[in-house]
N, C-alpha and C positions, 0 to 999 in steps of 0.2 A: 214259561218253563217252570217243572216242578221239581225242583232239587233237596234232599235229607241230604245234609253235610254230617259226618261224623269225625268226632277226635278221642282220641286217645293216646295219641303221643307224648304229653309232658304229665301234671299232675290237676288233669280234670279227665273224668268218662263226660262226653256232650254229643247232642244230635240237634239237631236242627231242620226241619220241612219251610224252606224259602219259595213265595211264589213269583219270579221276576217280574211277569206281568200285571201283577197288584202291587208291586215294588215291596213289598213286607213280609216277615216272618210269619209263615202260620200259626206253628210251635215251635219252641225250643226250651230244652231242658240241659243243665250242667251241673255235675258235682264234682266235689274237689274232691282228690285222692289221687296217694301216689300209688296206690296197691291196688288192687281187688279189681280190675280192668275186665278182665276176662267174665266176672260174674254178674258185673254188674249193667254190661254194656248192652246186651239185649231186650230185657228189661225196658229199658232205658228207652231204646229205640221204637219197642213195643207202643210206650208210651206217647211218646211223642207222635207217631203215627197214628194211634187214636186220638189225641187233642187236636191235630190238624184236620182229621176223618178222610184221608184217604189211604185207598189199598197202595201195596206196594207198585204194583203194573199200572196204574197213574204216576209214577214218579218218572219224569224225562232224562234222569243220570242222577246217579248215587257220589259224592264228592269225599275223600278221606284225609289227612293230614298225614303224611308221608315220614316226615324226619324234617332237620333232624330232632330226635328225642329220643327217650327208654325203646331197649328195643324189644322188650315185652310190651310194653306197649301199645308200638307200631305195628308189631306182627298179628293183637288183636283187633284193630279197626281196621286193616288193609286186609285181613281175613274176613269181617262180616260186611265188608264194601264189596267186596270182589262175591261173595257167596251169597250176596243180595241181588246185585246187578244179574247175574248170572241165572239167579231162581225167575229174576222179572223179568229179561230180558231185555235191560238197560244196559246203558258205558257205565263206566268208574271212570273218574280221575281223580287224581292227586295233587294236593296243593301244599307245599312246604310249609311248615311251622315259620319259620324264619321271614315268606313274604305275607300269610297271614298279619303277624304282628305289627310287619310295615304299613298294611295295607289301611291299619285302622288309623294311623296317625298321617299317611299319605292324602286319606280323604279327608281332612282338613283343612289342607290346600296350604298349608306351612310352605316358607321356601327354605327350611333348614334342611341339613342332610338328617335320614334315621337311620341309627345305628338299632339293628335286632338281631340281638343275644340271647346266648343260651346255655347255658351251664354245662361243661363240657365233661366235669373234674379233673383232679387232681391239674388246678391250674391253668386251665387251656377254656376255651369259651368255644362253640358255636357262631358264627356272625355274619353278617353281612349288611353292608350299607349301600341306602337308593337314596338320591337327591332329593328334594320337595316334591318334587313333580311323578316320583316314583322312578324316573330312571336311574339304572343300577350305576355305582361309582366305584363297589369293591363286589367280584363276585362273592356266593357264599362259600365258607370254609372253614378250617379249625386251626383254632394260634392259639399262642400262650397267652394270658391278659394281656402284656406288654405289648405284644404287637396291635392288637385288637385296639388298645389306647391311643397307638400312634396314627388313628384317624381322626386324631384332633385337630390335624392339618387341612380338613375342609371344613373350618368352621363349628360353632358352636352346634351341636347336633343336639338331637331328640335320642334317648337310650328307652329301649323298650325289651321287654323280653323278662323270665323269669332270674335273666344274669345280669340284669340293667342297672341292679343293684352296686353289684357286683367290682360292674367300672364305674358306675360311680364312684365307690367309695377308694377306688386305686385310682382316681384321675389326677393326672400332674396339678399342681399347685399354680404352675407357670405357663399351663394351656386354659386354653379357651374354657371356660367350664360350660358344662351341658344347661338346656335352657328346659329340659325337664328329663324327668326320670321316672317312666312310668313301668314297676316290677311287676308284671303280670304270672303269675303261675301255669296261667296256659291262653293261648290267642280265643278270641272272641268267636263263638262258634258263628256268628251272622255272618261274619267277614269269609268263613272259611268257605260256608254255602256261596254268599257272591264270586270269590275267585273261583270255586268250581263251574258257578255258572258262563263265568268268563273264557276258562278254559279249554282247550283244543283235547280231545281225548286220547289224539293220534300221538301228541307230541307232551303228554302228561299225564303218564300210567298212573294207575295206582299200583305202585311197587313201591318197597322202600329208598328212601332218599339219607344214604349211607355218607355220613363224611368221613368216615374213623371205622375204623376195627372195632369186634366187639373188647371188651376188657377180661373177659372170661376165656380161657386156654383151655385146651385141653391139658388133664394132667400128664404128667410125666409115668412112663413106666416104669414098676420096679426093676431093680436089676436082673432077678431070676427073669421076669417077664421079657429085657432087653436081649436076654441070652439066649432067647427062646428062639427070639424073632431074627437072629441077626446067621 
C-alpha cells in the first residue's frame, strides 16, 4: 500500500510517501513553522512526490492529522487531503495528533503508561494517556495542567507532545516523576503515514478532531447596529 501522510496541525508543514509493502519511507520532507501552512504546504507535497516518483493515482489513500492543533492549520492539510484524494480518486483518513505522538513511543514496547500533550492555552493542555501496550487508560480531552497531572496515579509515565514540557516542569515533587520527557513540536510524519495505513476510512474521516471551541468570537455589535436588529 501507497500512502502520502500530511501534517499541518501543530508547528511543522510535513508530507510523507510510505510504502507498506517495502516497510519504508520513500520520501519525506518537514519544516518547522508555526505560520505560513497554507504557502508552503503544496510545494511541499509537490516535492515529496517527485523524490518518491510517483503520480498522485498510484497512491492507495491520502492520510491527514486531524487535531487536536491550530485550527488554521488543520483546516489547511484536511483541505489538500480531502482535494487530493478526491482529484485521485483515493479515501483520506485522519489520524489524531495526540495518537501520532503515542504511537512513536508505543513502538518501543515500553510498559510505562504515555501521556501526549498538547498545548491547549491559557492553562489547559490537550491529552490523553495509552498503557505500554498502546491500550487507552484516559480517553482524549481538554483539562487544566492540574488535572492532566493527576495521571500520576498510573505510574511513572512517558510525557510527549509539544506540552510535555510543560508538565514536566508543574509535576508534583511527591509523585512519581516521569521516566522521560520527550517535547516534540509536532508528531513524526513516518508514524502519521503508518497509523493512516492502519486505519479504517469508514470509521476515521478526515475531518477535524475538535476538542474545544475555537478562542476567536465573533465581535459584538454596536449599539446603533443592536437597535437596528432588535
Amino acid at each position: 500500500m501507497l500512502i502520502l501522510a500530511i501534517d499541518t496541525a501543530l508547528e511543522a508543514c510535513a508530507a510523507a510517501v510510505l510504502d507498506t509493502d517495502a516497510g519504508e519511507l520513500l520520501a519525506q520532507e518537514s519544516l518547522l513553522m508555526k505560520r505560513g501552512h497554507a504557502e508552503a504546504l503544496m510545494p511541499l507535497i509537490a516535492r515529496v512526490m517527485q523524490s518518491a516518483g510517483l503520480a498522485f493515482t498510484a497512491l492507495d489513500r491520502i492520510a491527514v492529522t486531524t487535531g487536536p492543533g491550530s485550527f488554521t492549520g488543520l483546516r489547511v492539510g484536511i483541505s489538500a487531503a480531502r482535494g487530493l484524494a478526491l482529484a485521485a480518486g483515493k479515501p483520506a483518513v485522519g489520524v489524531t495528533t495526540l495518537s501520532a505522538y503515542a504511537a512513536a513511543i508505543v513502538s518501543r514496547n515500553e510498559t510505562v503508561p504515555v501521556i501526549s500533550a498538547i498545548d491547549a492555552r491559557h492553562d489547559h493542555v490537550y491529552f490523553q494517556i495509552v498503557a505500554g501496550d498502546g491500550s487507552q487508560l484516559v480517553r482524549p480531552g481538554v483539562a487544566p495542567i492540574a488535572e492532566a497531572i493527576a495521571a500520576s496515579q498510573f505510574g511513572a509515565p512517558h510525557l510527549v507532545g509539544n506540552a510535555a514540557s510543560i508538565l514536566a516542569e508543574r509535576w508534583p515533587t511527591d509523585a512519581t516523576q516521569p521516566v522521560a520527557v520527550d517535547a516534540q513540536p509536532a508528531p513524526d510524519i513516518g508514524w502519521i503515514a503508518w497509523l493512516g495505513a492502519a486505519a479504517d476510512p469508514e470509521t476515521n474521516p478526515a475531518r477535524p478532531f475538535y476538542l474545544k471551541a475555537p478562542d476567536a468570537k465573533p465581535a459584538a455589535l454596536p449599539p446603533l447596529a443592536q437597535a437596528a436588529t432588535s
